[in-house]
Every structure is written in C-alpha cells, then in structure tokens.
PDB file of N, CA, C and O in Angstrom:
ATOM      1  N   UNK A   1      -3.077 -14.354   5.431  1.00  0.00           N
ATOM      2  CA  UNK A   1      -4.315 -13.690   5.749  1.00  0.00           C
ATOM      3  C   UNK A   1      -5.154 -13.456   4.505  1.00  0.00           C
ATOM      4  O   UNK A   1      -6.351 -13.192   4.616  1.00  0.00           O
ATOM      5  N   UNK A   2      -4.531 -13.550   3.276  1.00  0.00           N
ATOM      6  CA  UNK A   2      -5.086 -12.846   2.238  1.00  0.00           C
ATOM      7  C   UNK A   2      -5.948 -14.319   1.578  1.00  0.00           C
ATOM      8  O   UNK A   2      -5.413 -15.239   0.959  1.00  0.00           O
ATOM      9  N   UNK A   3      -7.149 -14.209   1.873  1.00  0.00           N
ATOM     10  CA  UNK A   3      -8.174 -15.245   1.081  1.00  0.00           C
ATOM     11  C   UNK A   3      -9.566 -14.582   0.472  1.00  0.00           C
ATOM     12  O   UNK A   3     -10.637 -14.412   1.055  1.00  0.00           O
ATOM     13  N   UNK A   4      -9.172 -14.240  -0.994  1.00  0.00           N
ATOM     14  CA  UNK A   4     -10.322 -13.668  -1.279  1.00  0.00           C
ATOM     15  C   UNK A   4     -10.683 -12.348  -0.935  1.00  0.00           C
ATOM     16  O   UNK A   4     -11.820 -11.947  -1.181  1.00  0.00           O
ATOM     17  N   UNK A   5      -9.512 -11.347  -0.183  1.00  0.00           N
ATOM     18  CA  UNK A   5      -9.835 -10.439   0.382  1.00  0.00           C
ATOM     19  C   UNK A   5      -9.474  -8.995  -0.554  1.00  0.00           C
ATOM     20  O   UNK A   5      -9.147  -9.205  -1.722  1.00  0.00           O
ATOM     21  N   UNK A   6      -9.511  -7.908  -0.200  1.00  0.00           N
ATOM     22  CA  UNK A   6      -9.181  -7.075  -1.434  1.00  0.00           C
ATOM     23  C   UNK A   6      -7.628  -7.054  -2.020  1.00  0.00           C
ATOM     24  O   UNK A   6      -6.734  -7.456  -1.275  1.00  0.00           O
ATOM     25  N   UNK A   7      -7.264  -6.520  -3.545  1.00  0.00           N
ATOM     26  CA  UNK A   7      -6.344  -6.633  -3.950  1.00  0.00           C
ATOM     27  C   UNK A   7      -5.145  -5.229  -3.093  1.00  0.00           C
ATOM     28  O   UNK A   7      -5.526  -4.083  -2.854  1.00  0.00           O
ATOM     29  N   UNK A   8      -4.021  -5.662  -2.850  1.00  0.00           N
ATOM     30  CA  UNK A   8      -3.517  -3.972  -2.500  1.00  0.00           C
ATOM     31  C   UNK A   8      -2.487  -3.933  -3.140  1.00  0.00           C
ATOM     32  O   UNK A   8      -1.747  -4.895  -3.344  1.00  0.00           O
ATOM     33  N   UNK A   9      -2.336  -2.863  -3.507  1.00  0.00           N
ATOM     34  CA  UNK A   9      -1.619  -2.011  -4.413  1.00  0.00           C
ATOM     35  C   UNK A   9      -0.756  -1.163  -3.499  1.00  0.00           C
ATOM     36  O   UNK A   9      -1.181  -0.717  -2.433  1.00  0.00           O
ATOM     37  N   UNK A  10       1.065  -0.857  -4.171  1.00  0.00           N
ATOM     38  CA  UNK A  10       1.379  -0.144  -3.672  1.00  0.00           C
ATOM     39  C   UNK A  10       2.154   0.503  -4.390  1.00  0.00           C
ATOM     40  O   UNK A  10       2.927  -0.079  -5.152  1.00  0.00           O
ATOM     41  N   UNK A  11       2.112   1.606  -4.309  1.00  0.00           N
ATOM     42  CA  UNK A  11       3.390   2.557  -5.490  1.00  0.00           C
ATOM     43  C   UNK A  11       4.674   2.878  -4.812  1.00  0.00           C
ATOM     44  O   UNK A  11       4.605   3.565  -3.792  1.00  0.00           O
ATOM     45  N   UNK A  12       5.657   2.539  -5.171  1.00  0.00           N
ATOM     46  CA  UNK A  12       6.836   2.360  -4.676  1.00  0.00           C
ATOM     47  C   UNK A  12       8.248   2.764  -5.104  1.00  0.00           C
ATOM     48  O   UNK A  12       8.260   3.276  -6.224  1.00  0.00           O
ATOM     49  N   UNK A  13       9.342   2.676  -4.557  1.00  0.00           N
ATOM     50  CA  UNK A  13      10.669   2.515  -5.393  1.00  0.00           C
ATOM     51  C   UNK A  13      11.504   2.029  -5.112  1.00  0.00           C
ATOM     52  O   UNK A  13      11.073   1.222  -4.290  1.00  0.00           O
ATOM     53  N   UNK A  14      13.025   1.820  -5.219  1.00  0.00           N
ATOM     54  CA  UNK A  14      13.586   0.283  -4.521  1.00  0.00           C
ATOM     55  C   UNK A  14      14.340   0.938  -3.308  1.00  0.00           C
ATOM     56  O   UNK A  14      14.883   0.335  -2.382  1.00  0.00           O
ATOM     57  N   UNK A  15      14.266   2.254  -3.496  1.00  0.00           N
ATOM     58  CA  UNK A  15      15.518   3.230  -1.870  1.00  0.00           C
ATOM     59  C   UNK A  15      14.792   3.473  -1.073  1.00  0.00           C
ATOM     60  O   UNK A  15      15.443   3.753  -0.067  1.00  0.00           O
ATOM     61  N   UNK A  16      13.256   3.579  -0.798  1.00  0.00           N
ATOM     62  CA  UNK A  16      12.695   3.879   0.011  1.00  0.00           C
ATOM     63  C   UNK A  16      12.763   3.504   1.021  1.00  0.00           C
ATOM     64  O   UNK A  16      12.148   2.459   1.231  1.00  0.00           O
ATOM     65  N   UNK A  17      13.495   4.100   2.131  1.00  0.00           N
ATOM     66  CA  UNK A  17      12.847   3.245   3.582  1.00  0.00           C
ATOM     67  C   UNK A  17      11.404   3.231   4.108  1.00  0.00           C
ATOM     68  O   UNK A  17      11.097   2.232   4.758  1.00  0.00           O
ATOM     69  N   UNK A  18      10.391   4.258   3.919  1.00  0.00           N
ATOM     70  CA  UNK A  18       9.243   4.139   4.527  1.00  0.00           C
ATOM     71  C   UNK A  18       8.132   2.775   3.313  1.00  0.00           C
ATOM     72  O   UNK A  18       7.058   2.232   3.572  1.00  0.00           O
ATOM     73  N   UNK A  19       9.011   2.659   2.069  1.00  0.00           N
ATOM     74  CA  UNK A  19       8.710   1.572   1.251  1.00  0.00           C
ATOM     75  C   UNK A  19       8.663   0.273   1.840  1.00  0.00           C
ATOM     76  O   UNK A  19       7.759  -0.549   1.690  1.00  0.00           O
ATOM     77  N   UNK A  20       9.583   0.162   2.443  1.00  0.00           N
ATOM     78  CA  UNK A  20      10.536  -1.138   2.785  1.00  0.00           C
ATOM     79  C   UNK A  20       9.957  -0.780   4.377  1.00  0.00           C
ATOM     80  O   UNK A  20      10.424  -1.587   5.181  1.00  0.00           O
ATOM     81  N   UNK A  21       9.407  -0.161   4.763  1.00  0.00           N
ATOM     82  CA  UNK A  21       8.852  -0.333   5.882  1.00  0.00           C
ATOM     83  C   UNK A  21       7.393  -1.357   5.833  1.00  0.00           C
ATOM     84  O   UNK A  21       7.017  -2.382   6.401  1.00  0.00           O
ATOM     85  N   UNK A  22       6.772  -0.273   4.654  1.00  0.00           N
ATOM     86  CA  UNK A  22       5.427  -0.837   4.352  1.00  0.00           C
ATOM     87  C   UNK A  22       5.500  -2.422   3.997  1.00  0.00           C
ATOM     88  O   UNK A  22       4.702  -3.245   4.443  1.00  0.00           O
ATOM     89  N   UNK A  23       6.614  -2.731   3.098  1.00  0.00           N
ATOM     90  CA  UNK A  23       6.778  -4.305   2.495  1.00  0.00           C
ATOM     91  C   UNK A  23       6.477  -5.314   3.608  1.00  0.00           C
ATOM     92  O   UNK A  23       5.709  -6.275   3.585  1.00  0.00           O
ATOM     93  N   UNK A  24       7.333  -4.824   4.668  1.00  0.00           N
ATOM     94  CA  UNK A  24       7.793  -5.423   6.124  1.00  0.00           C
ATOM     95  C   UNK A  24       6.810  -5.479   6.499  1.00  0.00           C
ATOM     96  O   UNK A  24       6.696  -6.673   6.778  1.00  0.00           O
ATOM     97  N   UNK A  25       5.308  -4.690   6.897  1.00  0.00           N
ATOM     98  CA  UNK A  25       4.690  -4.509   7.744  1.00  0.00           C
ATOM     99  C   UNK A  25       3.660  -5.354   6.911  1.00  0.00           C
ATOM    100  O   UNK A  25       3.089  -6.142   7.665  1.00  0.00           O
ATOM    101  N   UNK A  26       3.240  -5.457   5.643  1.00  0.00           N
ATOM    102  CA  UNK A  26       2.572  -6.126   4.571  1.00  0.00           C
ATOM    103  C   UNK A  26       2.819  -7.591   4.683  1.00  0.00           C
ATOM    104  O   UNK A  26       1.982  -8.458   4.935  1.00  0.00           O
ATOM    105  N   UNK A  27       4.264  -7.758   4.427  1.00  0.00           N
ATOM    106  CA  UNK A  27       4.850  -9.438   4.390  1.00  0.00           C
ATOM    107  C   UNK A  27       4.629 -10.009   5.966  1.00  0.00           C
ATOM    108  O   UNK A  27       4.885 -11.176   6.263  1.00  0.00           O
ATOM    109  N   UNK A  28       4.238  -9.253   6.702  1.00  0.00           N
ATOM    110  CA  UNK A  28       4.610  -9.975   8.334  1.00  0.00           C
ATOM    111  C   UNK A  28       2.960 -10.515   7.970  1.00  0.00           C
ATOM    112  O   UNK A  28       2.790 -11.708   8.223  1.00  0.00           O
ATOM    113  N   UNK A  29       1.768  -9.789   7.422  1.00  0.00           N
ATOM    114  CA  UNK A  29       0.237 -10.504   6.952  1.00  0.00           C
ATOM    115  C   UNK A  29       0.311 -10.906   6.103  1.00  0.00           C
ATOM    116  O   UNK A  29      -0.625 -10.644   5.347  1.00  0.00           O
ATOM    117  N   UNK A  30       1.371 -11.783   5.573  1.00  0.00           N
ATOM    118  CA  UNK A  30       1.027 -12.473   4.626  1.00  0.00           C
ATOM    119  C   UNK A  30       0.407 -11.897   3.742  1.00  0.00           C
ATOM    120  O   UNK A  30      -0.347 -12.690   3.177  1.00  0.00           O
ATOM    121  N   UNK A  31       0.344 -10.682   3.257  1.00  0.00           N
ATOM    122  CA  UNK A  31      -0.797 -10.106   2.255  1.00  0.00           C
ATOM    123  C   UNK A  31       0.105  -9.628   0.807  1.00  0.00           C
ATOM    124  O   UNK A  31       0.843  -8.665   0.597  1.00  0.00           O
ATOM    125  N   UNK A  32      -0.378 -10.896  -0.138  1.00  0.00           N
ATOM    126  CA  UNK A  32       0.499 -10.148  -1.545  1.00  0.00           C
ATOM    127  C   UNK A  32      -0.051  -8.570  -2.030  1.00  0.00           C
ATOM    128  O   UNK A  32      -1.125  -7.971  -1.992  1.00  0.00           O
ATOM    129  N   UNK A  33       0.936  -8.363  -2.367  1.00  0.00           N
ATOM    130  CA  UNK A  33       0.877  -6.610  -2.765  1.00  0.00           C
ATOM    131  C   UNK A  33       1.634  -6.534  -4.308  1.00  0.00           C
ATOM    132  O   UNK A  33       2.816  -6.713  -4.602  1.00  0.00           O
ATOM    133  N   UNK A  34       0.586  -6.234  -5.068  1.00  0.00           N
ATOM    134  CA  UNK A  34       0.872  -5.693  -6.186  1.00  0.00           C
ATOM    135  C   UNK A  34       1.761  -4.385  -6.305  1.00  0.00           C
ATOM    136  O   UNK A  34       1.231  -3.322  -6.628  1.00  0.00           O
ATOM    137  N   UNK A  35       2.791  -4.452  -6.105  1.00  0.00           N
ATOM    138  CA  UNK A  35       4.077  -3.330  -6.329  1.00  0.00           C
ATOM    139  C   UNK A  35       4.020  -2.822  -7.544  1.00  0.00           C
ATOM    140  O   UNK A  35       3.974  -3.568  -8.523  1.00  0.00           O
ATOM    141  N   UNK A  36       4.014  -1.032  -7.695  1.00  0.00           N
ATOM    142  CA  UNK A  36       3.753  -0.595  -8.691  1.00  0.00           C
ATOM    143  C   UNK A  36       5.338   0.476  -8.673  1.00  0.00           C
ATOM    144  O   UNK A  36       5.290   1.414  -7.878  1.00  0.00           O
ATOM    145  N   UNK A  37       6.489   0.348  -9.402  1.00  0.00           N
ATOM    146  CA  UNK A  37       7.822   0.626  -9.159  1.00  0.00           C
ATOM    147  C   UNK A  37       7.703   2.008  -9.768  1.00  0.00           C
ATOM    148  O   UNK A  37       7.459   2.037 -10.974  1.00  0.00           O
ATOM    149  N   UNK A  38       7.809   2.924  -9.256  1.00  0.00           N
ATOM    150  CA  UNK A  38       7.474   4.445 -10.041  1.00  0.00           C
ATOM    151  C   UNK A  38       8.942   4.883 -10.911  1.00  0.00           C
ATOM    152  O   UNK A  38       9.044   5.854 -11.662  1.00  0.00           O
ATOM    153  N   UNK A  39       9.959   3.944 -10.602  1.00  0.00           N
ATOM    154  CA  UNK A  39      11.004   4.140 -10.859  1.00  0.00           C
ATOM    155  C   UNK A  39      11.445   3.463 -12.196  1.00  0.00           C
ATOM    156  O   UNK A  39      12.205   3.926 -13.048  1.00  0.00           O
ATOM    157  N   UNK A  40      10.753   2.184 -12.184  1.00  0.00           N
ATOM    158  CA  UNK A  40      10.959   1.657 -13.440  1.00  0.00           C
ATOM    159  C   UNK A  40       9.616   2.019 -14.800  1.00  0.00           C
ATOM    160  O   UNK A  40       9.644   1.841 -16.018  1.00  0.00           O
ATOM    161  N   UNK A  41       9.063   2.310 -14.322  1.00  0.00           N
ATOM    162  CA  UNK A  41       7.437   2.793 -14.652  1.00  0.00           C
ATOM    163  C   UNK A  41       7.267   4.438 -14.464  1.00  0.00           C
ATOM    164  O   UNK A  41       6.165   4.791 -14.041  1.00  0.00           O
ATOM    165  N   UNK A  42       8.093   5.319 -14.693  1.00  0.00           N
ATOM    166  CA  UNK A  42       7.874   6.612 -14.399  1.00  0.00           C
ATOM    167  C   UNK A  42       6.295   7.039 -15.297  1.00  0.00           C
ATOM    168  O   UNK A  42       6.682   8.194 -15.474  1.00  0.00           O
ATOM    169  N   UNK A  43       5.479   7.036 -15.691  1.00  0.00           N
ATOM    170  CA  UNK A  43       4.202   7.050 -16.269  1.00  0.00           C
ATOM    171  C   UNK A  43       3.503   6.691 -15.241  1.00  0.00           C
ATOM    172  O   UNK A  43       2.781   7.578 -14.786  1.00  0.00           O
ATOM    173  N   UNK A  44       3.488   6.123 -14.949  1.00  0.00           N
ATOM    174  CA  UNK A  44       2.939   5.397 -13.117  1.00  0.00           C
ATOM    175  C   UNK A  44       2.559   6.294 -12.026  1.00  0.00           C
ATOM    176  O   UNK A  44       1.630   6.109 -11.239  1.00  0.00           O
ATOM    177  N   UNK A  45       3.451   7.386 -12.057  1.00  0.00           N
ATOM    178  CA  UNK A  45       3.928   7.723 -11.207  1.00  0.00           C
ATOM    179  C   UNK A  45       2.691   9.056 -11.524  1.00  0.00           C
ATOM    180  O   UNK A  45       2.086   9.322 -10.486  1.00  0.00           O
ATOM    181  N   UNK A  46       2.447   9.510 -12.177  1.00  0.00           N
ATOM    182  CA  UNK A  46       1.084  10.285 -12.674  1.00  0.00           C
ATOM    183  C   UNK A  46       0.141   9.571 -12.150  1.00  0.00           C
ATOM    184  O   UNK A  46      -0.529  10.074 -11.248  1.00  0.00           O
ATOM    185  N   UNK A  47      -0.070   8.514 -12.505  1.00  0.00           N
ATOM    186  CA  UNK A  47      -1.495   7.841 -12.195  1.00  0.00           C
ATOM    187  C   UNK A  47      -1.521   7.617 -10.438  1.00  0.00           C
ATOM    188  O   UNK A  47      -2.603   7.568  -9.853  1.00  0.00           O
ATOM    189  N   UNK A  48      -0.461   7.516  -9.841  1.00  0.00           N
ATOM    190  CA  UNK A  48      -0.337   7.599  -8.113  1.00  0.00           C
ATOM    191  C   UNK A  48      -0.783   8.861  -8.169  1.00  0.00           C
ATOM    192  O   UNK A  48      -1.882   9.098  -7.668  1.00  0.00           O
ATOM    193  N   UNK A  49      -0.198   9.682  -8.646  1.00  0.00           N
ATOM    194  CA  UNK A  49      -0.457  11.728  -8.148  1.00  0.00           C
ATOM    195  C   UNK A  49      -2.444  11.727  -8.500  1.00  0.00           C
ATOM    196  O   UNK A  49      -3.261  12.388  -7.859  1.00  0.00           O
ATOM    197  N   UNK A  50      -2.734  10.852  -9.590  1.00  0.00           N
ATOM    198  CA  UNK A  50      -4.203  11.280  -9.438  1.00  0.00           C
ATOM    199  C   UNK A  50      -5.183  10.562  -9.059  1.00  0.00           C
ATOM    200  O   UNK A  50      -6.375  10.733  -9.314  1.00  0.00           O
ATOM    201  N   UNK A  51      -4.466   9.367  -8.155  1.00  0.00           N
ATOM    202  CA  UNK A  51      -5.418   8.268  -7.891  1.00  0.00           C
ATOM    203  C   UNK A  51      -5.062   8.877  -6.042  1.00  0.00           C
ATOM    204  O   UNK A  51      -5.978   8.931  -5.221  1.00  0.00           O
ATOM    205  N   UNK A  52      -3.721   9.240  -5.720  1.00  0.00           N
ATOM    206  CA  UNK A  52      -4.355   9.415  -4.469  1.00  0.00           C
ATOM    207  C   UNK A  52      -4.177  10.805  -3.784  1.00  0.00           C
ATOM    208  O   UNK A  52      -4.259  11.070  -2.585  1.00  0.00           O
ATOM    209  N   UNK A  53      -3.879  11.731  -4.969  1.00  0.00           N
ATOM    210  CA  UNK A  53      -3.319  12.846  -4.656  1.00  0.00           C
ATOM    211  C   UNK A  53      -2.316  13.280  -3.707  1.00  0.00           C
ATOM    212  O   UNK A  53      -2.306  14.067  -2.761  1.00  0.00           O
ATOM    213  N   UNK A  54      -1.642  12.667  -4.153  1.00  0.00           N
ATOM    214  CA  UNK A  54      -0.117  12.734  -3.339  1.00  0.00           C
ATOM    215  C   UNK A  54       1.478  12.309  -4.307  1.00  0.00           C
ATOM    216  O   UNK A  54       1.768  11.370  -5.049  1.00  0.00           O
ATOM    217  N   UNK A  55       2.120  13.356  -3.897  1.00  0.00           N
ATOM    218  CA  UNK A  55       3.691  13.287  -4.947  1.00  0.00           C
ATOM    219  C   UNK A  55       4.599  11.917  -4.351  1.00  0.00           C
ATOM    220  O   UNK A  55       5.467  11.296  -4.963  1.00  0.00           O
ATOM    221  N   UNK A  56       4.077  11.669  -2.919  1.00  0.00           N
ATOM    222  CA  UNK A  56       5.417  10.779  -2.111  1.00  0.00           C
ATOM    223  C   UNK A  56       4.922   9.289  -2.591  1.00  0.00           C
ATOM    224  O   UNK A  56       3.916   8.902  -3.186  1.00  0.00           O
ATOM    225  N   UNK A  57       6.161   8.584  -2.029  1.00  0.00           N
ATOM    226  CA  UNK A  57       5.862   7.065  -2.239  1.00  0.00           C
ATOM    227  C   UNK A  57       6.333   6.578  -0.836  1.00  0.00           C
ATOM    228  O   UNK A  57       7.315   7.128  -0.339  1.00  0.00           O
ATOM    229  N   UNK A  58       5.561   5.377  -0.033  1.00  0.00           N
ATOM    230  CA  UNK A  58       4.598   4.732  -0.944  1.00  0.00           C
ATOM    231  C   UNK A  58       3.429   5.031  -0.517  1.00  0.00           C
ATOM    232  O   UNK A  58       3.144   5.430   0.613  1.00  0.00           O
ATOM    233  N   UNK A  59       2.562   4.804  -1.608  1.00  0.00           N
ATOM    234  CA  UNK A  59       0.677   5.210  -1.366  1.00  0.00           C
ATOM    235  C   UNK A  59       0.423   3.928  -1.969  1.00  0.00           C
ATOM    236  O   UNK A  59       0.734   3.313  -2.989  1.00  0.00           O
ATOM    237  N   UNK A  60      -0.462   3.732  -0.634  1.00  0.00           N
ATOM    238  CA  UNK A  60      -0.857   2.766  -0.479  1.00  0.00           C
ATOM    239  C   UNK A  60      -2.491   1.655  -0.421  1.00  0.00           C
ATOM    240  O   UNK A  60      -2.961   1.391   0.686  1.00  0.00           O
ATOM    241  N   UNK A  61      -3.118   1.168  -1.594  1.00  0.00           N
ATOM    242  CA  UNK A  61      -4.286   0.999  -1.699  1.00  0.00           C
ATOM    243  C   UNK A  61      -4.959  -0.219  -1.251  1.00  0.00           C
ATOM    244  O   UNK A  61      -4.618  -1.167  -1.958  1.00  0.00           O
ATOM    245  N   UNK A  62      -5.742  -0.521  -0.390  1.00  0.00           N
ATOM    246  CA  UNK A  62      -5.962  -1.681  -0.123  1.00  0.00           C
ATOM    247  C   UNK A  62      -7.997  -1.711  -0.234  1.00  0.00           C
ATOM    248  O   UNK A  62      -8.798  -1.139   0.506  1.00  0.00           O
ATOM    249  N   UNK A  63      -8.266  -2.619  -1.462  1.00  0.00           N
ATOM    250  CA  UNK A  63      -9.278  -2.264  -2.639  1.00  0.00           C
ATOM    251  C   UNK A  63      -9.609  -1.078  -3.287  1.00  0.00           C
ATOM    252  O   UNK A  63      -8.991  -0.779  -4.309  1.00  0.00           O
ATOM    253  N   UNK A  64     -10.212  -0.581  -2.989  1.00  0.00           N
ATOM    254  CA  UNK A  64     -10.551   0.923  -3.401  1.00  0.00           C
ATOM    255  C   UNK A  64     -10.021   2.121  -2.488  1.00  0.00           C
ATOM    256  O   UNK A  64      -9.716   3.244  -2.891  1.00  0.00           O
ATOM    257  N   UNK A  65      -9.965   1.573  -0.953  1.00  0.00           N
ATOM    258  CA  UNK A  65      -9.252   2.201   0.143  1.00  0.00           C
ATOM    259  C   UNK A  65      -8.211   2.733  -0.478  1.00  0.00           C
ATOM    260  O   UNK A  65      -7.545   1.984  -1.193  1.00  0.00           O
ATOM    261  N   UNK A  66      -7.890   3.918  -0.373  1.00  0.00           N
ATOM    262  CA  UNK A  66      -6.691   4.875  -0.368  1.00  0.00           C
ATOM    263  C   UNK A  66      -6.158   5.076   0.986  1.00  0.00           C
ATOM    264  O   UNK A  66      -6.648   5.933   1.721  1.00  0.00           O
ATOM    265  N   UNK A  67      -5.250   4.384   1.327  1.00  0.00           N
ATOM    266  CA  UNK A  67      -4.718   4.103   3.198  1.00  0.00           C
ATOM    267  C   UNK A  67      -3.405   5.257   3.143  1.00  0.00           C
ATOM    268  O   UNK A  67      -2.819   5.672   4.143  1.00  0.00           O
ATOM    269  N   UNK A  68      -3.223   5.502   2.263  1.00  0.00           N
ATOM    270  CA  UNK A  68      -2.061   6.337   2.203  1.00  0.00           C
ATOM    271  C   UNK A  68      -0.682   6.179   2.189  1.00  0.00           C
ATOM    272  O   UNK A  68      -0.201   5.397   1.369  1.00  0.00           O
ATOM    273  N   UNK A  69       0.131   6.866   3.056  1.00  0.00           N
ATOM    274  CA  UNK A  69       1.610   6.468   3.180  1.00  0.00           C
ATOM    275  C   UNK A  69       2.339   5.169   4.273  1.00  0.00           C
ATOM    276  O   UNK A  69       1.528   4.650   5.040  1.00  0.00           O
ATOM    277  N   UNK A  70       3.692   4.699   4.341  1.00  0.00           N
ATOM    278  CA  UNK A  70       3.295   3.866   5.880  1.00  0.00           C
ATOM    279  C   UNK A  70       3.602   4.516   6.916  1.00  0.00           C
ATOM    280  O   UNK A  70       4.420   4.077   7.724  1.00  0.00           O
ATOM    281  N   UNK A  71       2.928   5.790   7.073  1.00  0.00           N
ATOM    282  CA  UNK A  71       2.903   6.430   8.544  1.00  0.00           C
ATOM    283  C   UNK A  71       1.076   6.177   8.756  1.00  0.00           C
ATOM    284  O   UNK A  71       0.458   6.246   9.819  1.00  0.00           O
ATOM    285  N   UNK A  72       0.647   5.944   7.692  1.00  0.00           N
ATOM    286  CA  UNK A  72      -1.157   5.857   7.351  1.00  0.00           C
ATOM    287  C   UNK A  72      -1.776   4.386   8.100  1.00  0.00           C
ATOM    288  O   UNK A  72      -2.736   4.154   8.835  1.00  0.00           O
ATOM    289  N   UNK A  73      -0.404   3.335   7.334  1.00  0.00           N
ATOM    290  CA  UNK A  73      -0.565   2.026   7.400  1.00  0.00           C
ATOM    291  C   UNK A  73      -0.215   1.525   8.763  1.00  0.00           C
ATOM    292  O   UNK A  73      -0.934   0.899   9.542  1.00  0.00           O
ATOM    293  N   UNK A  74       0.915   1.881   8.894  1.00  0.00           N
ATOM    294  CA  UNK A  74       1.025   1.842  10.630  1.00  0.00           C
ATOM    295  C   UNK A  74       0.521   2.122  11.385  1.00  0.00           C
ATOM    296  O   UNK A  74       0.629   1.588  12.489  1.00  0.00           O
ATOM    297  N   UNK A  75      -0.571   3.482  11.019  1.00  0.00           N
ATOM    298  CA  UNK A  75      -1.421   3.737  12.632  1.00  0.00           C
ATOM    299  C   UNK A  75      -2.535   3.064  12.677  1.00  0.00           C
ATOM    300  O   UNK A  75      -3.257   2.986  13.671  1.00  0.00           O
ATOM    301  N   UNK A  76      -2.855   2.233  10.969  1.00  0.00           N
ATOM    302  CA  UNK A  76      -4.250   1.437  11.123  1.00  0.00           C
ATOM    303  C   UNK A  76      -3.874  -0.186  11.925  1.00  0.00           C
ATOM    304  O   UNK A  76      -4.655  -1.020  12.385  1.00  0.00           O
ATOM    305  N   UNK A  77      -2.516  -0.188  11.859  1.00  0.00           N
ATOM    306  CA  UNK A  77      -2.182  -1.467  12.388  1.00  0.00           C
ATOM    307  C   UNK A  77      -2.213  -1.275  14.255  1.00  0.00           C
ATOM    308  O   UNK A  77      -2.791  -1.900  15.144  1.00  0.00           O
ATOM    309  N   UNK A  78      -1.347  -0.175  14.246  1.00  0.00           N
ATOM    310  CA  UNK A  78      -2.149   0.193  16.036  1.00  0.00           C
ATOM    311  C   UNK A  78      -3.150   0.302  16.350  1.00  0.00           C
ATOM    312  O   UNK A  78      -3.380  -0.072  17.500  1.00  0.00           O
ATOM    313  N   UNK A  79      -4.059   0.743  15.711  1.00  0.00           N
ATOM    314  CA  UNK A  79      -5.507   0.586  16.159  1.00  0.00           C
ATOM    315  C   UNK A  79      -5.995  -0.471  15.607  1.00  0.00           C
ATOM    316  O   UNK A  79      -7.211  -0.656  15.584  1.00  0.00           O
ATOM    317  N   UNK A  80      -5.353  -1.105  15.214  1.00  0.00           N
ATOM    318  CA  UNK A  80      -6.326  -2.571  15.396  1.00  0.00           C
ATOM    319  C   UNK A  80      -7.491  -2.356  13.987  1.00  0.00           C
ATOM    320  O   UNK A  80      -8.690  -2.618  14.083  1.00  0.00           O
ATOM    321  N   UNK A  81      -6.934  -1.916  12.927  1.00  0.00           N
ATOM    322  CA  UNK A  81      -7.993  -1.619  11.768  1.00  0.00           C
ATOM    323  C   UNK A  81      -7.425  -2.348  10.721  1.00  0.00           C
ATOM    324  O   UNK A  81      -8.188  -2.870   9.909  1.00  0.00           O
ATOM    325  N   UNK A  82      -6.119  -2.484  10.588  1.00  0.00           N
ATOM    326  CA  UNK A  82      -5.949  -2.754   9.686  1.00  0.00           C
ATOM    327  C   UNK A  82      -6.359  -4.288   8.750  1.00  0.00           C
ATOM    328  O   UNK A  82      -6.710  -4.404   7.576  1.00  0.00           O
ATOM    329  N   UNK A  83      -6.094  -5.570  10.058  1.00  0.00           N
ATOM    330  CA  UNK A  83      -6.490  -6.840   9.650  1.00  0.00           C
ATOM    331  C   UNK A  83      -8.108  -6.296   9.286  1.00  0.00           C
ATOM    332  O   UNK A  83      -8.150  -6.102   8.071  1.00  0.00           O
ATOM    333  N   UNK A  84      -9.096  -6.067   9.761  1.00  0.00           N
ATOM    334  CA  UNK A  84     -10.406  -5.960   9.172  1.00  0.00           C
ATOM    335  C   UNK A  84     -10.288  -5.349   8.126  1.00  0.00           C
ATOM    336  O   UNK A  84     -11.294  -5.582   7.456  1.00  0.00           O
ATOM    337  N   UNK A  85      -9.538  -4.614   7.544  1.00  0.00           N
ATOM    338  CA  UNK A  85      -9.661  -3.654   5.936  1.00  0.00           C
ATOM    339  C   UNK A  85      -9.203  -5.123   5.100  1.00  0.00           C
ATOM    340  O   UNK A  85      -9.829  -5.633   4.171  1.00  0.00           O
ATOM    341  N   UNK A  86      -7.964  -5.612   5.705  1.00  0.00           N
ATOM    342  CA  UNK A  86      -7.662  -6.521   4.704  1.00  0.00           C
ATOM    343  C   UNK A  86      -8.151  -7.751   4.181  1.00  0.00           C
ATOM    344  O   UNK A  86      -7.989  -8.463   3.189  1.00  0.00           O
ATOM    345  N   UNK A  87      -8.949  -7.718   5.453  1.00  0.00           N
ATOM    346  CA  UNK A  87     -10.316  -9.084   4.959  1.00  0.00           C
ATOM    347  C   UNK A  87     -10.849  -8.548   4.542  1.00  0.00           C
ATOM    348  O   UNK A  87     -11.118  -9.145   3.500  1.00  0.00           O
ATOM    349  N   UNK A  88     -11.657  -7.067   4.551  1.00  0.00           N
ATOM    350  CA  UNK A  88     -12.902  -7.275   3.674  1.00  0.00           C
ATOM    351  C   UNK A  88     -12.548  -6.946   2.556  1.00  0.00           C
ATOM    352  O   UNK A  88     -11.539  -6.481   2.025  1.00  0.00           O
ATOM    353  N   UNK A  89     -14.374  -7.527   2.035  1.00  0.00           N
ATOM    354  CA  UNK A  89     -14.596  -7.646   0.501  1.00  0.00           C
ATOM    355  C   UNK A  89     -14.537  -6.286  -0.356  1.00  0.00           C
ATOM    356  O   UNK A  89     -14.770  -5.173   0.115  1.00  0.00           O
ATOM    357  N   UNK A  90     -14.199  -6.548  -1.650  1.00  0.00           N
ATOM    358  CA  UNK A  90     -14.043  -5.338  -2.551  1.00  0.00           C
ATOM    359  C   UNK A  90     -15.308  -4.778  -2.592  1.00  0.00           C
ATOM    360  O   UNK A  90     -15.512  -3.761  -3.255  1.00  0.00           O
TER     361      UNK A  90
END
C-alpha cells in the first residue's frame, strides 16, 4: 500500500504484545514502519513522552499524525480510516 505515502513511525519494544499487535496489523498493509526500540535506544524514549505525550509503547505516528497506541490504530482500521491516513500525503 505504501507508495509515496507518509512515513510511520513507531516507538516500541521487543515484549510488547499490543507492539506486536500493531506490527501485525501494519505488516498485513504492507506499510514499512520505521521502528523506534525504546529499549535499545532508552534516550528515545523521552522524545516519544514529548512528541506524543504519552509514557506507554507503542505510539504510533503516521506523518505528522499522532494515531496513538494499537487500541488507537485498531479503531481507525474499523472505521475504515485508516487505509486513507496511510495514503495520504505528508
């Protein structure tokens, strides 16, 4: 799905299940995701707390969109929002 469409970002860690939810729900659109490992990168993990104001992982950015956690990402995929965020342009 991903042609030209915005970059997404996700802050993450490798035990997470709601992580490994998001991966799943990401990889089924074909959409590469820049994984940001808060675990191997603890410095990182500041810049998640002030980019989306939130302590949990994963937060989840798709261009400038701050979509949130994958309880965020999942409900844009039930309503039918999510493929249109991921096409559009930055």
């Amino acid at each position: 799905m991903q042609d030209g469409g915005p970059v997404v970002e996700m802050y993450a860690n490798s035990w997470c299940p709601y992580c490994s939810a998001a991966r799943a729900l990401l990889d089924s659109k074909q959409v590469p995701v820049v994984e940001i490992n808060v675990e191997e990168f603890p410095d990182r993990r500041a810049e998640m707390i002030a980019r989306s104001g939130r302590r949990t992982v994963p937060q989840i950015f798709i261009g400038a969109t701050h979509v949130g956690g994958y309880d965020d990402l999942a409900a844009l995929e039930r309503e039918g929002r999510l493929d249109p965020l991921l096409r559009a342009n930055h």
